[in-house]
Structures are given as C-alpha cells and as structure tokens.
C-alpha positions as CSV (number, residue, x, y, z in Angstrom):
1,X,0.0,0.0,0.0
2,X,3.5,2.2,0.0
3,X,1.5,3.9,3.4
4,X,-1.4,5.4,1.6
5,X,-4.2,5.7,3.2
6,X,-7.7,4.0,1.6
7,X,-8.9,7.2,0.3
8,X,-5.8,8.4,-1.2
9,X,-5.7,4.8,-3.1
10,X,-9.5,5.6,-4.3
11,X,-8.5,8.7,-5.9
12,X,-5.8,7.3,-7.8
13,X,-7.9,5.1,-9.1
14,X,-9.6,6.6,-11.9
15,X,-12.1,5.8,-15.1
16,X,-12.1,8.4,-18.2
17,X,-15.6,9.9,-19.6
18,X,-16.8,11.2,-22.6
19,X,-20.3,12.6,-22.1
20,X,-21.5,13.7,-25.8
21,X,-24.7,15.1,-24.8
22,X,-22.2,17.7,-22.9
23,X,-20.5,18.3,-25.6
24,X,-23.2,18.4,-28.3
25,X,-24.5,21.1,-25.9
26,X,-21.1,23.4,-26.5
27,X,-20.3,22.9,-22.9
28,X,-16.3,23.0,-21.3
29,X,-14.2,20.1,-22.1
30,X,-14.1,20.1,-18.3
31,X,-18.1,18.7,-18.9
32,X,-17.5,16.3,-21.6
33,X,-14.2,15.0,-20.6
34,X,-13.2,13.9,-17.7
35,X,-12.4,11.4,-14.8
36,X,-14.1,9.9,-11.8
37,X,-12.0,8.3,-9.5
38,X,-13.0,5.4,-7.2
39,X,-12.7,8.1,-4.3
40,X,-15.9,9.8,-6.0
41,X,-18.3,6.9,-5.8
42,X,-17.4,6.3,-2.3
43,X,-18.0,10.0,-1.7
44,X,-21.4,9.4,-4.0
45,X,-22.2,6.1,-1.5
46,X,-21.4,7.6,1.9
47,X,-19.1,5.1,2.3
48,X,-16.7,3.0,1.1
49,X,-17.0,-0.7,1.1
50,X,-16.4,-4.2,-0.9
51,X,-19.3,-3.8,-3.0
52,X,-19.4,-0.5,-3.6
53,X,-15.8,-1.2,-5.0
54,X,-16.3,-4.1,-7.1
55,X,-18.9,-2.5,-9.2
56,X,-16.2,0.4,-9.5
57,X,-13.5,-2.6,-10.4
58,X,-16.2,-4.6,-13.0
59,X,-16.7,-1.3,-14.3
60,X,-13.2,-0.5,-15.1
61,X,-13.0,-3.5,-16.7
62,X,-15.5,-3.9,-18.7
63,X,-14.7,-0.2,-19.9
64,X,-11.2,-1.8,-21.0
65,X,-12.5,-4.7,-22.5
66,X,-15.2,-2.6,-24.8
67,X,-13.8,0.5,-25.5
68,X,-9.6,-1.0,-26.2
69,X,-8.7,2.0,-28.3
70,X,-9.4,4.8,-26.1
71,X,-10.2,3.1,-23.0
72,X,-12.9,5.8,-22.1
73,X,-16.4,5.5,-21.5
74,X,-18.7,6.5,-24.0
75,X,-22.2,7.8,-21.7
76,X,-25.0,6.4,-23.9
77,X,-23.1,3.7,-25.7
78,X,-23.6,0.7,-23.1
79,X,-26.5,-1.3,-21.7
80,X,-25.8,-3.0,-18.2
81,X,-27.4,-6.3,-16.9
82,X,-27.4,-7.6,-13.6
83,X,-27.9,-11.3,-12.5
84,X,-29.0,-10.4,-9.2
85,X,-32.6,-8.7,-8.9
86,X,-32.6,-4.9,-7.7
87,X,-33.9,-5.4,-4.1
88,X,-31.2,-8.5,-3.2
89,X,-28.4,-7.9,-1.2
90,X,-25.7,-4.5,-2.3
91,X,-27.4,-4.9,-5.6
92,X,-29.1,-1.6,-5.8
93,X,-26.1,0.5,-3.8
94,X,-23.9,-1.6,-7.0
95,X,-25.8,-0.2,-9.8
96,X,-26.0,3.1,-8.6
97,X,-22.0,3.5,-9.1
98,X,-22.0,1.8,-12.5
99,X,-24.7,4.0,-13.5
100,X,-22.9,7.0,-12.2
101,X,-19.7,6.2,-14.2
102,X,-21.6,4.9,-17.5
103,X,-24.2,6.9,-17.6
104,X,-26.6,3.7,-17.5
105,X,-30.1,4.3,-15.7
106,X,-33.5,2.5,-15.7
107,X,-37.1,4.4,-15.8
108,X,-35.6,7.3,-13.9
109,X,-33.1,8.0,-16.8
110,X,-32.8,10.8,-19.6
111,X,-35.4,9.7,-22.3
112,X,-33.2,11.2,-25.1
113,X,-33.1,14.1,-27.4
114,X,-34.6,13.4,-31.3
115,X,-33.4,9.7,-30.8
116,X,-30.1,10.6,-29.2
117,X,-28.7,10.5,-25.9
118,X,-30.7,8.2,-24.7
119,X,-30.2,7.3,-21.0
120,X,-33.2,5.6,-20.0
121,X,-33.8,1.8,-19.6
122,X,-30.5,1.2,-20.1
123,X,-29.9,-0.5,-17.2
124,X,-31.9,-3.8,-15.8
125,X,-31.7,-6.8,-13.5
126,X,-32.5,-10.3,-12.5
127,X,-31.5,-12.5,-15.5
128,X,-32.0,-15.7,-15.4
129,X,-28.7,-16.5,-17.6
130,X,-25.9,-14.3,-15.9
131,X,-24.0,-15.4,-12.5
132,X,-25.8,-13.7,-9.4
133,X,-22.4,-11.6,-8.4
134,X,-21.4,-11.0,-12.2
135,X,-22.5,-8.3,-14.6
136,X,-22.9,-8.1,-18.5
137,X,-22.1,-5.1,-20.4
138,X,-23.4,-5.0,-24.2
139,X,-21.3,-1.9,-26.0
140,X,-24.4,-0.6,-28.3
141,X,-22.6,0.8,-31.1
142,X,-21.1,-2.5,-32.3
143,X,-22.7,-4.9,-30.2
144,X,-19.5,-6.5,-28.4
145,X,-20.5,-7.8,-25.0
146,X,-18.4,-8.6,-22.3
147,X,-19.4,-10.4,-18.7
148,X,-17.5,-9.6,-15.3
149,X,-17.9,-11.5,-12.5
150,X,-16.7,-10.0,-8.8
151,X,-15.9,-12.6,-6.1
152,X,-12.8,-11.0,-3.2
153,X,-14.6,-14.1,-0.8
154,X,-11.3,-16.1,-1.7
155,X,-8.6,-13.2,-1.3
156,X,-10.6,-11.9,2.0
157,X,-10.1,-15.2,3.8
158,X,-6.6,-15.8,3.0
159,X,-5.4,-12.1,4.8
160,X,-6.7,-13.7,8.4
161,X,-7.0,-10.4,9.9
162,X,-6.9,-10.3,13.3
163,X,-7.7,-6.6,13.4
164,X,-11.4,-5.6,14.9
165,X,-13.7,-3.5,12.4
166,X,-13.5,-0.8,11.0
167,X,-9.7,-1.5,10.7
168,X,-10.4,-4.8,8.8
169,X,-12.9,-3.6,6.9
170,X,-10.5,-1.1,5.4
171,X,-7.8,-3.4,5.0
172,X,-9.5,-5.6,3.1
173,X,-10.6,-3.4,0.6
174,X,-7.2,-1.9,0.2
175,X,-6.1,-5.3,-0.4
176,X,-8.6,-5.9,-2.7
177,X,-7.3,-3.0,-4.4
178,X,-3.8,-4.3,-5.1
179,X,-4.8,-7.6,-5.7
180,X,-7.7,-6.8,-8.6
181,X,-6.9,-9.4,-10.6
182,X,-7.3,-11.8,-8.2
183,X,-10.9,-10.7,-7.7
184,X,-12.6,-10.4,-11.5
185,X,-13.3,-12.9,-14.1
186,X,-14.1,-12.3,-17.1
187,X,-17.4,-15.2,-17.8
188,X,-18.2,-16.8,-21.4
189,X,-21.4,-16.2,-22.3
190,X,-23.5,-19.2,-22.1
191,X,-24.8,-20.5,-25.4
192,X,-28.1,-21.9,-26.6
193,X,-29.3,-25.1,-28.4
194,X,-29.9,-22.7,-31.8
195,X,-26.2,-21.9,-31.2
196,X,-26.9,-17.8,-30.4
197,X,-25.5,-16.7,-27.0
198,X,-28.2,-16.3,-24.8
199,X,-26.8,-12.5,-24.4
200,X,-27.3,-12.2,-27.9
201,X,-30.7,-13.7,-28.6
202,X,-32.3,-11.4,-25.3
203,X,-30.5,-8.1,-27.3
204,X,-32.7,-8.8,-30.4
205,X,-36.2,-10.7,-29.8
C-alpha cells in the first residue's frame, strides 16, 4: 500500500468519460471529458466498502475490454445487466455506481433528445442466464458484450486479519485494491441449443 491511506488509493484510481450530450450542448471540455475516481463513488455512496468497490472494479474492466482504443467510457453507448434482482443484497447501492460512471439508468433515466442521448432503460436486472455476483455489459454501437464476475470471498479469507472492524474492513478493501486481478473474471457467455448466446438472442427478440 506504500502507506497510503484507503482514500488516497480511491483517488488514484480513476475511469475516463466522454459525455457527448455535454458536448453536443457546446459545454467545457471540463463537462464532456473527464475522470471519476473510485474516491468519487465512495463519496457518492457515503461510504466505502467491498461492494461498492467491485462494481467500480467490474466497471473499469468492462470499460477496458469494450472500448480498447481509447479506454474511455462513452455515456450512452452501453446497456448493463445484472444477475441479481434490484432489491437483493448490495445490488441496488452496485448499480447506482456503475450507473454513475456509465451513464446507464432505468425508468428514472434521460429519455433522449430526437433519438439521441438516450439514458433511459439502459440498465436492468434479474437474468436468469448471468451469474448472481457478475454483470454483463453490451457496447451498443457494435454490439460487443463482455461479462465480469466479482468474487474477493477467496482473497478476503486468506489475509486472516486479526484486526477488529472498522480496521479490517479497510484493509480488506485496500487489499482488494492491489490484488484486482485476483478478484474479476471475465465469464463466457453461455450458449443456446440454436447456437446464439443467450446474451445475444435477449438483445434482439
């Protein structure tokens, strides 16, 4: 951790934006482009914690995995799908940081501007085909779809703090933080009997 504290590691760790409604509206670069740092959605949360952090880390990820050339988020340009129904578990504190970075939302979303811009019902949960703790993110503008899967149970266990809370709770997360490999998986999407990805065949019918 080189002595940082957990907040000063959360800043570090930072996404790029492009919001092109900002900029279709003339507004500062400082609008349009920009970073949020991990340190924001705590600050967005009220807290910091593991969940709250994984959906920052799936996030990052995904982002990576979609968008290789400029390794930005484009607001507007990806639909998010949760395993895990709204109401179960950190499920609802989860989406609220992915929407804030991607720009995501369900009904309570931007309906759009003469087609464009579109924010609205981007965003939606409990299906049956993705992994309770694991997210899928389908890139609209070419249709690529990645799955990320967030588990730190494993890593957790093997520090064996013997520190009492709210110590170990921010240990953990640091460590979870330099070990974020060891944390995300990247899941194949699972495939049908007509040979279409079930991903694929709920994207079109």
């Amino acid at each position: 951790m080189n002595n940082k504290t957990l907040e000063q590691i959360a800043e570090l760790r930072k996404i790029r934006i492009h919001e092109p409604f900002s900029e279709f509206l003339k507004s500062d670069p400082l609008m349009h482009s920009f970073e949020i740092s991990l340190l924001d959605c705590y600050r967005m949360a009220g807290h910091a914690c593991h969940a709250i952090t994984g959906a920052f880390l799936v996030t990052e990820a995904a982002i990576e995995s979609l968008f290789p050339e400029t390794r930005t988020c484009e607001r507007g340009d990806l639909m998010v799908e949760f395993g895990s129904s709204l109401d179960e578990r950190a499920t609802g504190p989860r989406s609220n940081v992915i929407s804030f970075i991607t720009g995501a939302w369900g009904d309570s979303g931007f309906p759009g501007l003469k087609g464009k811009f579109k924010r609205k019902d981007l965003i939606s949960y409990g299906h049956a085909d993705i992994e309770k703790n694991a997210v899928r993110f389908r890139r609209l503008s070419n249709g690529k779809i990645v799955t990320v899967q967030y588990d730190p149970s494993n890593l957790v266990r093997d520090l064996g703090l013997q520190i009492e809370f709210p110590e170990s709770w921010r240990a953990e997360i640091c460590a979870i933080l330099n070990s974020s490999g060891k944390v995300l998986k990247f899941l194949e999407p699972k495939v049908r009997s007509s040979g279409r990805t079930t991903a694929e065949s709920n994207g079109s019918d």
